[in-house]
N, C-alpha and C positions, 0 to 999 in steps of 0.2 A: 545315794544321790537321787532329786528327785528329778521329775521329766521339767519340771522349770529352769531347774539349774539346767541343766544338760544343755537346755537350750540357748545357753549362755556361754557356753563351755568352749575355750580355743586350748588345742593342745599344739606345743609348740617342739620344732624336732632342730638341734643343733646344727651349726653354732646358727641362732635368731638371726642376726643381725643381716645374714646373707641370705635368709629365706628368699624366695622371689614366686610362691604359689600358693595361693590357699585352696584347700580344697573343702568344698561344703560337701555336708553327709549325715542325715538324719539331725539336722539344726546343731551338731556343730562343724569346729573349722578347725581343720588341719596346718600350720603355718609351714612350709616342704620345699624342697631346692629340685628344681627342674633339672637338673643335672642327673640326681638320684633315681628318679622316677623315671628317665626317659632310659634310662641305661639299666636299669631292671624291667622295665614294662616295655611291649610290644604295642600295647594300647594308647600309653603315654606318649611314647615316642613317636606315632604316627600323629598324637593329637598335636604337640608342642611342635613337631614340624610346620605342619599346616597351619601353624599361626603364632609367631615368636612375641607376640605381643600378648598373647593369653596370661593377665593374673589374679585367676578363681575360676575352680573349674566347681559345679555342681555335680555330683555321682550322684549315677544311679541305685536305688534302695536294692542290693540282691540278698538283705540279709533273712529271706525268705517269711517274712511278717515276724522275726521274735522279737523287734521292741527295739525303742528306742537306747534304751538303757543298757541292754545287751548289743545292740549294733555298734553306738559308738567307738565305746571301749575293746570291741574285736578287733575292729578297724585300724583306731591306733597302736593296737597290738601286731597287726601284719603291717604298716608301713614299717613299725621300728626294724622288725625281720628285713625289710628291704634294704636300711640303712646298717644291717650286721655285715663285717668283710669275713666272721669265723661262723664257724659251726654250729649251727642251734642244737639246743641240746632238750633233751624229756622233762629235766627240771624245771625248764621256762614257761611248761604250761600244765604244770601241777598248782592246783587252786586248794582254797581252807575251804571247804564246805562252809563251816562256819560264817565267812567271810562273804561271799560272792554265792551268788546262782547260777553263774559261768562253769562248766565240764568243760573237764580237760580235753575229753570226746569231742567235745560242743566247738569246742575252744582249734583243735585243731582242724578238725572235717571243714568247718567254717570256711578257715584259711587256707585251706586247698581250694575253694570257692572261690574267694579272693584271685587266687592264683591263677585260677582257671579263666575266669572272666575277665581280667586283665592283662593277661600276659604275661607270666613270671616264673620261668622255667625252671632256673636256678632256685627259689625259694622252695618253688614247689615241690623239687626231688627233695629236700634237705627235709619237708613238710612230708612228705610222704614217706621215708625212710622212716622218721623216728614216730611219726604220726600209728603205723604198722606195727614197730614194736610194742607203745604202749598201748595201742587197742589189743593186741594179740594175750598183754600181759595181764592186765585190766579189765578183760572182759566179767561182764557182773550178770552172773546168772539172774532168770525167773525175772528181769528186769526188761517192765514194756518198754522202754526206751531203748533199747535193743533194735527193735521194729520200726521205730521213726529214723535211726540212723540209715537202716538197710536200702531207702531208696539213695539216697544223696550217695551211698557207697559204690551200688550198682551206676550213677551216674556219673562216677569220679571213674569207672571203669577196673576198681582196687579187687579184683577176682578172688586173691587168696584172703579178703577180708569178708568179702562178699559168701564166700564158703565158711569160713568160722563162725558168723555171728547164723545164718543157718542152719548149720548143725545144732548150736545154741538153744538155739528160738525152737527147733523142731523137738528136741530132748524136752525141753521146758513149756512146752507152748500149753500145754490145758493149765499148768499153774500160771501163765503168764496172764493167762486170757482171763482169770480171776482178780489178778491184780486193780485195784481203783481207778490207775493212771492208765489201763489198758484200752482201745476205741476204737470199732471197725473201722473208723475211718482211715485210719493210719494204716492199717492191715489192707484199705481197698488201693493203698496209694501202692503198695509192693506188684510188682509182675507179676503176671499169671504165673511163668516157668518158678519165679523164685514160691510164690505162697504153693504151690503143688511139690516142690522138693520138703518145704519147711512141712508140710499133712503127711506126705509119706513116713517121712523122718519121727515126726509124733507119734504117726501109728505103729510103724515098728518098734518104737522104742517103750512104747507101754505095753506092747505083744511079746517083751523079753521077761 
């Protein structure tokens, strides 16, 4: 999909006909039932109070600059999670590599974002439970991508993931630092406490 189309792009959430809210978001629009939104979000609910007459709301961009083309499509991937009454499950956000540039990683951490800056507590345990298991299970050695998730994790407050991908990164870190895709930058965005556990962890583990 290119960034033209997108910008054309309405996605529509059942049944149409009783929509009554669009919500705009990186050029496109969501067609959504106020009902849905006000009774999962804490945000919503405060916003649709204070004015029953609200229909389009403009959101704000928190998809941390990765693009129009990855923003959209997250987006309408966590409302559909709103509109679930059963259990989300790991398979829902297993991607084809082939297919998309979306991580499953990418894909869930996002929507705890989502969650967080909206209001949605409910999704968010459901997001965070399974979110957990398959980082835990998934984790991908000697991968600098490891190091861009760890702040958004220490921010999400997820301690026992904040400790795996750590140990991780400190076992691997002079191959990691080798890697193409690897940038101080990304390295100067982590905490001091967390880059000084991840040095120690390197040097003892090449001292073995």
């Amino acid at each position: 999909m290119s960034v033209s189309s997108l910008e054309e792009t309405t996605y529509n959430f059942e049944p149409v006909e009783f929509s009554d809210l669009t919500l705009l978001y990186q050029n496109a629009a969501f067609r959504v039932h106020k009902y849905v939104l006000a009774k999962e979000s804490s945000y919503f609910s405060a916003l649709l109070k204070g004015d029953r007459t609200i229909d389009s709301v403009a959101l704000p961009d928190i998809s941390a600059g990765l693009g129009k083309i990855w923003g959209a499509p997250l987006m309408k991937k966590w409302l559909s999670c709103l509109y679930r009454d059963t259990a989300l499950t790991i398979g829902e956000f297993t991607y084809d590599p082939s297919k998309t540039n979306i991580t499953s990683e990418f894909s869930m951490i996002s929507m705890v974002d989502f969650c967080q800056y909206f209001g949605c507590p409910r999704v968010e345990a459901q997001l965070r439970e399974i979110s957990s298991k398959f980082l835990n299970s998934s984790l991908i050695r000697k991968n600098p991508w490891m190091i861009r998730y760890l702040p958004r994790l220490e921010a999400a407050k997820w301690k026992e993931l904040v400790t795996l991908y750590v140990q991780a990164i400190g076992e691997n870190f002079k191959e990691i630092c080798k890697e193409p895709n690897y940038t101080e930058a990304e390295w100067s965005l982590l905490s001091t406490d967390v880059q000084y556990q991840i040095l120690a962890i390197s040097e003892k583990h090449h001292l073995l």
